[in-house]
C-alpha positions as CSV (number, residue, x, y, z in Angstrom):
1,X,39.7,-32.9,-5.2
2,X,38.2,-29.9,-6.8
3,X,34.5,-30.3,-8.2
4,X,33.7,-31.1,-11.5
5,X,31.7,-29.4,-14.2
6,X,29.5,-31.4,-14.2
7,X,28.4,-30.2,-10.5
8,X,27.8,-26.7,-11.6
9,X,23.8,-27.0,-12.6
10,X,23.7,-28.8,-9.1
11,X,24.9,-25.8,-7.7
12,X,23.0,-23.2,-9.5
13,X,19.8,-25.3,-8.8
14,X,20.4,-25.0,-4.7
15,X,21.2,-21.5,-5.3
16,X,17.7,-20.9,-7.0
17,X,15.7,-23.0,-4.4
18,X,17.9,-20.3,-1.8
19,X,16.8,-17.3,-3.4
20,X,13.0,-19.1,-3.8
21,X,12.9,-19.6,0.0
22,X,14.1,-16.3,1.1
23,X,11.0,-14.5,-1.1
24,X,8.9,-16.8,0.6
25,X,10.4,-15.6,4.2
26,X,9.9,-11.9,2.7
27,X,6.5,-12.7,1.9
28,X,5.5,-14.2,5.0
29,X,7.3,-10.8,6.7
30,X,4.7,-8.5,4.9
31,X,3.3,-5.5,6.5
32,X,-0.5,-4.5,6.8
33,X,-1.4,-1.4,9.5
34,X,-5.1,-0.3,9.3
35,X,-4.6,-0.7,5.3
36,X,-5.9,-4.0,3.0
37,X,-5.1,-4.3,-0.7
38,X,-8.4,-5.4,-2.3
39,X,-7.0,-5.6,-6.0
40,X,-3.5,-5.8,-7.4
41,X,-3.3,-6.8,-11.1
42,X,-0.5,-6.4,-13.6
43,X,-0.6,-6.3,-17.5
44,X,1.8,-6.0,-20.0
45,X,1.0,-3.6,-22.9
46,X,3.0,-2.2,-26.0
47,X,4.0,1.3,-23.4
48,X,5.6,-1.1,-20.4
49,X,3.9,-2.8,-17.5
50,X,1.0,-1.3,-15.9
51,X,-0.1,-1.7,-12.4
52,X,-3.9,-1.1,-11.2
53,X,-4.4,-1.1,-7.1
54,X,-7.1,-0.7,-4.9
55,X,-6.7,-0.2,-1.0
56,X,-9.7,-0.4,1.4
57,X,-9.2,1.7,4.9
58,X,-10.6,4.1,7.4
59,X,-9.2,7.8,8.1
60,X,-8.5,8.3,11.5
61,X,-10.0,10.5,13.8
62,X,-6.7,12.5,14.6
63,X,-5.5,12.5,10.5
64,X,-9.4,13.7,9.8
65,X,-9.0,16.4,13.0
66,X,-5.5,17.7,11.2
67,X,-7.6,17.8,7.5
68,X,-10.9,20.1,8.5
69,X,-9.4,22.0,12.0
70,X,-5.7,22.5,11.6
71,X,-6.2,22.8,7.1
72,X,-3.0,20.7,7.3
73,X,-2.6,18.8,3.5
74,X,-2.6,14.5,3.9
75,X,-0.4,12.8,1.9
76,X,-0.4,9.2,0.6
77,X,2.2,7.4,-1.5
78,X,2.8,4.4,-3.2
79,X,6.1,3.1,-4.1
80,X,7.0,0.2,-6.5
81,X,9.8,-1.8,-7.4
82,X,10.2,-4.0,-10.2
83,X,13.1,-6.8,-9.8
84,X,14.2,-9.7,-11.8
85,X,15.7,-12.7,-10.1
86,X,19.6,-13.3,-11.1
87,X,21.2,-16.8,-9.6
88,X,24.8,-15.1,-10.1
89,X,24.2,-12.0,-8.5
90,X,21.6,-9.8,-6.2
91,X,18.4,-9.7,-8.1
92,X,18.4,-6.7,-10.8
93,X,16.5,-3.6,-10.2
94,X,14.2,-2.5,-13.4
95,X,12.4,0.2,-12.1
96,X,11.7,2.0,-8.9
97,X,8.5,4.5,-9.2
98,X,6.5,6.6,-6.5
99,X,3.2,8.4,-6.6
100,X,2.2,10.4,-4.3
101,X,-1.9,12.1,-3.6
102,X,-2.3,15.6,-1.5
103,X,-5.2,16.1,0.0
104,X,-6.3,19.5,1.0
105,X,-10.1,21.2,2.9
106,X,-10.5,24.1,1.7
107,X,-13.2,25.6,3.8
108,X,-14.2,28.7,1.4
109,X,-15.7,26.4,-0.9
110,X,-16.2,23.4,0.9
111,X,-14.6,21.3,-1.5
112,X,-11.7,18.9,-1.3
113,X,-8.9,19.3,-3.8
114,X,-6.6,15.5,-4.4
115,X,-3.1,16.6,-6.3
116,X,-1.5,14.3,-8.1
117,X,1.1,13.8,-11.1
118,X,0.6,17.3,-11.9
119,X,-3.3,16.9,-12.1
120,X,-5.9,18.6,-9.5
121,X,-9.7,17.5,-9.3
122,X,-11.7,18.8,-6.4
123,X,-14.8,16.9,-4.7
124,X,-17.8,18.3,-2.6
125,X,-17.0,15.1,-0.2
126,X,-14.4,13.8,2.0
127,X,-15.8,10.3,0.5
128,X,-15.4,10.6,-3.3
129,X,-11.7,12.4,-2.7
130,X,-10.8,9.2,-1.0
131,X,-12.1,7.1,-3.5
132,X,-9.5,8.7,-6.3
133,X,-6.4,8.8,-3.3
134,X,-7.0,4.4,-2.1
135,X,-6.2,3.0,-5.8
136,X,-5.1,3.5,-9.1
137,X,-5.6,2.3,-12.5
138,X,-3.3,1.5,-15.6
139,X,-0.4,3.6,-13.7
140,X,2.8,2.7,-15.8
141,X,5.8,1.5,-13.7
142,X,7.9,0.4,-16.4
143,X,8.8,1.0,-20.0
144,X,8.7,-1.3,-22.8
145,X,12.4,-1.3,-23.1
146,X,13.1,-2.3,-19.9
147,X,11.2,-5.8,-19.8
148,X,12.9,-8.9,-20.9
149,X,11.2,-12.0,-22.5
150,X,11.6,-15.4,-20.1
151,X,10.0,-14.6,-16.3
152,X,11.8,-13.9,-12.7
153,X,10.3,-11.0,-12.0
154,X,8.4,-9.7,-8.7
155,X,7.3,-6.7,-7.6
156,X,7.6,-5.3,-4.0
157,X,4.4,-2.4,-3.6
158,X,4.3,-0.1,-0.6
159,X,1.1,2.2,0.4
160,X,0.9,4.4,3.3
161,X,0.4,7.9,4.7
162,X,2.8,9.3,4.4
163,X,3.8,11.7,7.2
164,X,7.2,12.0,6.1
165,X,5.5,15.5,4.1
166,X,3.6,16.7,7.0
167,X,4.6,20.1,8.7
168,X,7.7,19.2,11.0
169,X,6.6,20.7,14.1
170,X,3.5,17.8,13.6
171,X,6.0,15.0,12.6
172,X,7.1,15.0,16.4
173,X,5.4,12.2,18.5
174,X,2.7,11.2,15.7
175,X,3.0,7.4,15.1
176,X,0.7,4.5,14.8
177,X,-0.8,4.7,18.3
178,X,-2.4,8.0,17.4
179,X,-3.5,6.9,13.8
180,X,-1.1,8.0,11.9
181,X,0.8,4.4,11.1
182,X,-1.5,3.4,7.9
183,X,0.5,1.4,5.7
184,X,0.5,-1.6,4.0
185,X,3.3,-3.6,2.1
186,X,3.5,-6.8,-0.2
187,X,5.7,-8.4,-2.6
188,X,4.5,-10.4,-5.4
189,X,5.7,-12.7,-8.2
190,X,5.4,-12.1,-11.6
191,X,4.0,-14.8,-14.6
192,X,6.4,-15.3,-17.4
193,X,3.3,-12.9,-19.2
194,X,3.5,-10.2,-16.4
195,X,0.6,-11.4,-15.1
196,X,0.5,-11.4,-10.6
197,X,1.1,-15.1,-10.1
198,X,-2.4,-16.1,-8.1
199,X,-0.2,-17.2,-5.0
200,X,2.0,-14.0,-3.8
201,X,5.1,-14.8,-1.8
């Protein structure tokens, strides 16, 4: 006998409490390698959603060794995706953004110089040029026009060094074991005012 109508919300409720579980699983699966996300807050403003991080961690002995010795630039980057949950489909993908921070010794002037988003500041210590590179504040991830009134979204954040932009000849044999594996990555749920929901999946 073929269901009824009147089954359908039944349905789409067991789908929901699926899709609700599997977060939770992807939650529960999330990475952390050397690297701990002290702040992650989200606020909706007239330009979009804005995203402000901060990252506590230590340079490694080999990644500070390839910095001062070898003058090879570090690179850090931080990806985000916005999604919004959809019961009749895969969950929609609003935005997908990446920044990335280059860090450079430059031994005739004993400075540090951090690049990033077109913009170059220079430091007289390895200290304050980290200080810029482990967060950022008010970074925009998503326009106004693509955020919708009524809740279901998450975000999934990804931080790490990123050695996919070292010199190749160095990207052989470098991993975690040697200090090179910081990363860390989380996926949170959004309030129906943008807001991180206090409990992260």
């Amino acid at each position: 006998m073929p269901p009824s109508h009147a089954s359908l919300p039944t349905r789409r409720l067991v789908l929901r409490c699926c899709v609700a579980l599997l977060l939770g699983v992807v939650g529960l699966a999330a990475r952390a390698d050397g690297v701990d996300l002290s702040q992650f807050a989200t606020q909706r403003t007239d330009e979009g959603l804005e995203l402000s991080f901060s990252t506590q961690f230590d340079l490694p002995h080999s990644v500070e060794d390839a910095l001062h010795n070898k003058s090879v630039p570090i690179y850090f980057t931080a990806d985000v995706a916005l999604l919004r949950h959809r019961w009749y489909w895969r969950d929609a993908r609003v935005a997908n953004v990446s920044r990335t921070w280059r860090l450079v010794w430059q031994p005739l002037t004993r400075q540090y110089k951090v690049s990033t988003g077109g913009l170059n500041q220079s430091f007289a210590n390895l200290a304050d040029a980290m200080a810029l590179i482990r967060g950022q504040a008010g970074w925009l991830v998503a326009d106004a026009k693509e955020l919708e009134d009524g809740g279901g979204y998450y975000i999934e954040f990804s931080y790490r060094l990123d050695t996919s932009q070292l010199p190749r000849p160095m990207q052989i044999g470098i991993g975690a074991t040697q200090g090179w594996g910081l990363s860390i990555e989380r996926s949170y749920t959004l309030n129906p005012d943008f807001s991180v929901r206090s409990t992260s999946p």
